[in-house]
Each structure stands twice: as structure tokens, then as C-alpha cells.
C-alpha positions in Angstrom: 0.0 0.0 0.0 1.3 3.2 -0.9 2.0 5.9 2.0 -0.2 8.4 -0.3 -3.2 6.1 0.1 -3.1 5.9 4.1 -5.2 8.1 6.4 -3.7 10.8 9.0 -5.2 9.1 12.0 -4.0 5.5 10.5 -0.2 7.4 9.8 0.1 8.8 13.5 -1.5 4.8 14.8 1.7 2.9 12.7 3.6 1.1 15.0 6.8 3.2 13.7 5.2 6.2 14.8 3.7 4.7 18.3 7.3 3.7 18.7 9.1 6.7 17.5 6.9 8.6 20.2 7.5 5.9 22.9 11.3 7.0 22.7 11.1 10.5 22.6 8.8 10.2 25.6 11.4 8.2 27.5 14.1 10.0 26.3 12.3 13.2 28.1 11.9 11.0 31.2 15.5 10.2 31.2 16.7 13.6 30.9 14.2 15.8 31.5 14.5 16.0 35.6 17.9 17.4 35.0 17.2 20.3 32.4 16.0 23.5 35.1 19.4 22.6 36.7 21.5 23.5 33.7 20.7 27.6 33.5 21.6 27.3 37.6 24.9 25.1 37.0 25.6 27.7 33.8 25.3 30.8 36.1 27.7 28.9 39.5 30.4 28.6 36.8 29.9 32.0 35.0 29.5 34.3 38.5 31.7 32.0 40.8 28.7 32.2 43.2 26.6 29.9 44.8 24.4 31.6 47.4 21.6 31.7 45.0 20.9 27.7 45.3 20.4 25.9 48.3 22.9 22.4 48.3 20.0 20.2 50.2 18.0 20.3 47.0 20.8 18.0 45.9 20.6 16.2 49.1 16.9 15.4 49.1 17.4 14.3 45.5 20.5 12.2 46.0 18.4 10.3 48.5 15.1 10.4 46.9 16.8 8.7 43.8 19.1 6.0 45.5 16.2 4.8 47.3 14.3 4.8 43.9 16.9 2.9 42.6 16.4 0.1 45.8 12.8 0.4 45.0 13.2 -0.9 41.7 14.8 -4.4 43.1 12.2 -5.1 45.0 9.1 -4.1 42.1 10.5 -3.4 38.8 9.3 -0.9 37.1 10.0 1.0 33.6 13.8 1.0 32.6 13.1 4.9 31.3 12.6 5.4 35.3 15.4 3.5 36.8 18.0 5.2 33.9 16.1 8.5 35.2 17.4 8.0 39.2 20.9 7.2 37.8 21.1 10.6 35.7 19.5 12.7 38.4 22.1 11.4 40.8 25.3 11.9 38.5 23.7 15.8 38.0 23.4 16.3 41.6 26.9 15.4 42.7 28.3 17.5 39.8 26.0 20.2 41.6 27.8 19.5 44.4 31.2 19.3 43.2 30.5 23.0 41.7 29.0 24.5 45.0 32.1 23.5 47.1 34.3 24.0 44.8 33.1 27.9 44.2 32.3 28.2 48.5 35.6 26.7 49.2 37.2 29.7 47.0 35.1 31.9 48.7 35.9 30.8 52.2 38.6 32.5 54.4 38.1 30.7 57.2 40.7 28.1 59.1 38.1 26.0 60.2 37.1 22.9 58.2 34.2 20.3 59.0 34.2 16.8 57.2 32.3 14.1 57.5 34.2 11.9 59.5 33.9 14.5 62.0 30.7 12.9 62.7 29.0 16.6 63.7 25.4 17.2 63.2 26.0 20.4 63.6 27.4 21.1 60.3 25.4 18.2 58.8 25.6 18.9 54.8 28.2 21.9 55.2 31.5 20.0 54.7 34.4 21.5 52.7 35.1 18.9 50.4 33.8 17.2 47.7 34.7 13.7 49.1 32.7 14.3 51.9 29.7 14.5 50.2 30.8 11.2 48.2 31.3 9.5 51.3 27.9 10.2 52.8 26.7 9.1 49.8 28.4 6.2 49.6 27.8 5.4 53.5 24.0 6.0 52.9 23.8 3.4 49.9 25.4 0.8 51.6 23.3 0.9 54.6 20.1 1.4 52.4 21.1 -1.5 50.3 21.7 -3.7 53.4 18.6 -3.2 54.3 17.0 -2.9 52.0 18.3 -6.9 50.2 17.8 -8.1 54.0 13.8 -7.4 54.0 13.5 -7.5 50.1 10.6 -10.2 50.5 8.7 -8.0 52.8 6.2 -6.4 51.1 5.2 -4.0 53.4 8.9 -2.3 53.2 9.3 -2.7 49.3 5.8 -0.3 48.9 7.3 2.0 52.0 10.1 2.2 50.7 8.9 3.1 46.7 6.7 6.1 48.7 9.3 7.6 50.5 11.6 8.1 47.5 8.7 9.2 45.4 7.1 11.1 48.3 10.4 13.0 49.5 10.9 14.1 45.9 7.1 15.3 45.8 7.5 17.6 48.7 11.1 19.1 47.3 9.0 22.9 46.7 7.6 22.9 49.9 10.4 24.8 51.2 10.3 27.2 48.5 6.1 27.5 48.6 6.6 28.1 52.8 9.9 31.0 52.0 7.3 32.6 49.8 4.4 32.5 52.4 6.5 34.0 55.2 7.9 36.4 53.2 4.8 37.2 51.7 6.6 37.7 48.4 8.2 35.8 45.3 11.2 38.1 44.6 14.2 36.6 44.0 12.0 33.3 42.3 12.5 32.3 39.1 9.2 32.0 37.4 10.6 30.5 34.9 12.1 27.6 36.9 8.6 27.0 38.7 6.9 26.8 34.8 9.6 24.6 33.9 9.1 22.5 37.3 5.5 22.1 36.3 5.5 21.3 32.5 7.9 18.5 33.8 5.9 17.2 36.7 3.0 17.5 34.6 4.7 15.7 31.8 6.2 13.0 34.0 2.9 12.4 35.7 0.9 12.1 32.6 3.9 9.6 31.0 3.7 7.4 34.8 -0.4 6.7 34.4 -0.1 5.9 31.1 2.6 3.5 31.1 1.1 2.1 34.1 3.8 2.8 36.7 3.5 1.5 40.6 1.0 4.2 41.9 3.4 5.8 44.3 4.8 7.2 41.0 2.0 9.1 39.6 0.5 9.9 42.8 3.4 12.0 44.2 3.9 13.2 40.4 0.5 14.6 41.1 1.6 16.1 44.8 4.1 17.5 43.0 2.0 19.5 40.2 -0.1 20.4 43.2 3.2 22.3 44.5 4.3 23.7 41.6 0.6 25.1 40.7 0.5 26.7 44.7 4.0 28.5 44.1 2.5 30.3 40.8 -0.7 31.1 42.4 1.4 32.9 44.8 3.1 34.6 42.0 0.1 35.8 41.2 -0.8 37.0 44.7 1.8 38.3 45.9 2.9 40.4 42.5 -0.9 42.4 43.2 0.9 43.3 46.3 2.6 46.8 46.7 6.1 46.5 46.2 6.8 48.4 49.5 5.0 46.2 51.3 6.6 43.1 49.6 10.1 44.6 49.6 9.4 45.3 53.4 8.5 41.2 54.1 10.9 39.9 51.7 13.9 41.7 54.0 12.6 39.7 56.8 14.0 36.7 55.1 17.4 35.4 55.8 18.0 34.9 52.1 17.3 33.9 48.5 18.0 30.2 48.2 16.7 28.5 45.4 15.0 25.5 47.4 13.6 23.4 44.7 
């Protein structure tokens, strides 16, 4: 049958379309998490300063994704989403690896906290890149143990799915509570919150329809819940008088970029 002779809606049903779609989708999945990070990485490197992003979004992410990545062993899911946890956790350390690198230029002081120093007090505020690796690595290993020691337990494998897909969901919270305190957005990027929410409204659509474990899609939807509250408050608070928005936003103890 000639191409000429065939339908639109019996083109865009071929099977090399369906499939053509089915990788651009995944290859979005894969990659997509890690694209409102770029312009943010970009502008570390280009202004050798990193007070603008908050490092624990890195740290909820590390974890959120490692324990993804346990989840999987105990209910496999989608490749696409296992590849995804592996990508977001190579970004996050070279997040890392930037922040100290640019704070460590920056910092005068004598006194150094590692990791080994086993001090809560400075929990996530080491000096060096290898500390970060090794509570990474320590973290993993623990989780893993764990995690192969009560793999036949259901009740943990579907605990431990939510959590990683739950601590992930609640990553904007910060951000959404900064902005209601303050009683302002300045110093947001509106354009990272629409990016946040094309993805987690892209992701979430992509999780129900390839039938992914429901802790999946319903965080995805927490998530766009989130991401939805922080521009309403753009809204909100931009009817506000600058004066009085300026006045609550110096209230604030700074501009970290939570999410």
C-alpha cells in the first residue's frame, strides 16, 4: 500500500510512529529532571557564586533517587525510570562538586568540617567534595543492606517506593513556605517554577499511562499540586505593593533557590 493512500489518524497509529513517540517520551523522562538545573549550574560557573541555590536540594534528591533505585529491586518498574534516578544522581553530585568548589574559593576561614567528624552540627556543610561522596556512599550501603535483608517483605518494598517518590514530591515545599512567610516571590525564578511544572505535569501524565507503581503518579500529582501553589502565589503576591513586599521579603534570611 502506498503511504499516499493511508489516512492521517492511520499514519500517526503505525507502529513506527507509536514507537518513534514511545522513545522521545522516555528519552524526556530520562533527561528531562535534570534540564532546570542547567541555566543554575551555567550561572555557578559564569559568576563564581553559589548563594543563590540551596545544596540540600541536591541532598533530598541524592536520597530520593538512591532509594528509587532500591525500590526498583524489590518491584521493577519502567527502565526509562530506573535510567532517570541514575542521571539525576550523576547531576546532583556534579552540583555538588561546583557549590564546594566555588564556597571553598570563597571561604577564608581556618576551620574545616568533614564528615568523618561525625558533627550534626554542620550536617551537609562539609568542605570537600569527598565528603559528600562518602555520605553518599555510606548511605547506599546501609540502604542496600537493608534494603536486600527485607526485600521479601512487602510491606517495606511499597514504604520504601513512597518515601523516595514522596520525599521528591515535597522538594517545593520549602520554597512555597519561603514565599508565604515572606509574603513575596522576589528573588523566584518563574521560569524555573513553569519549567518544574511542564515537567511534573509531563512525568505524571507519562507514569499513568505506562502504568507505573502508583506511588509514582501519585506523588507526580503532589508534585503539580506544589508547583501550581507556588505560581498562584506569584500571582498573589505580585498584586501586592512593592513596598510592602520589599518590606517582608527583607525579613528573610536569604534567596535560596530551594527546589
Amino acid at each position: 500500500m502506498d503511504v499516499g493512500d493511508l489516512s492521517a489518524p492511520e499514519v500517526l497509529g503505525s507502529p513506527l510512529v507509536v514507537q518513534l513517540v514511545t522513545w522521545v517520551a522516555q528519552f524526556a523522562i530520562v533527561f528531562g529532571g535534570i534540564v532546570p538545573y542547567v541555566p543554575q549550574y551555567r550561572q555557578i560557573r559564569r559568576t563564581q557564586n553559589s548563594e543563590g541555590f540551596s545544596s540540600h536540594v541536591c541532598l533530598v534528591l541524592l536520597l530520593a533517587n538512591i532509594l528509587r533505585v532500591l525500590f526498583w529491586f524489590g518491584r521493577q518498574f519502567e527502565s526509562a525510570l530506573l535510567l532517570q534516578s541514575f542521571v539525576m544522581i550523576v547531576a546532583m553530585l556534579l552540583m555538588l562538586q561546583l557549590c564546594t568548589a566555588v564556597q571553598g574559593s570563597l571561604d577564608l576561614t581556618t576551620k574545616r568540617h568533614y564528615f568523618s567528624d561525625l558533627d550534626l552540627r554542620y550536617f551537609w556543610q562539609w568542605s570537600r567534595f569527598l565528603d559528600y561522596l562518602q555520605f553518599v556512599a555510606a548511605f547506599s550501603l546501609l540502604a542496600a543492606g537493608a534494603t536486600f535483608a527485607l526485600l521479601d517483605l512487602a510491606a517495606y518494598v511499597e514504604a520504601l517506593g513512597f518515601l523516595a517518590t514522596f520525599s521528591e514530591a515535597m522538594l517545593g515545599t520549602p520554597q512555597l513556605y519561603r514565599n508565604y512567610r515572606n509574603r513575596s516571590t522576589e528573588g523566584m525564578s518563574v521560569v524555573m517554577v513553569l519549567m518544574w511544572t511542564s515537567g511534573d505535569t509531563f512525568k505524571t501524565v507519562y507514569f499513568l499511562a505506562r502504568e507505573a507503581p502508583p506511588q509514582f503518579w501519585v506523588c507526580g500529582l503532589m508534585q503539580v499540586f506544589v508547583d501550581m501553589a507556588i505560581l498562584g502565589q506569584v500571582f498573589h503576591y505580585g498584586r501586592i505593593p512593592r513596598h510592602t513586599s520589599a518590606h517582608a521579603a527583607s525579613a528573610g534570611t536569604g534567596k535560596a533557590l530551594w527546589r
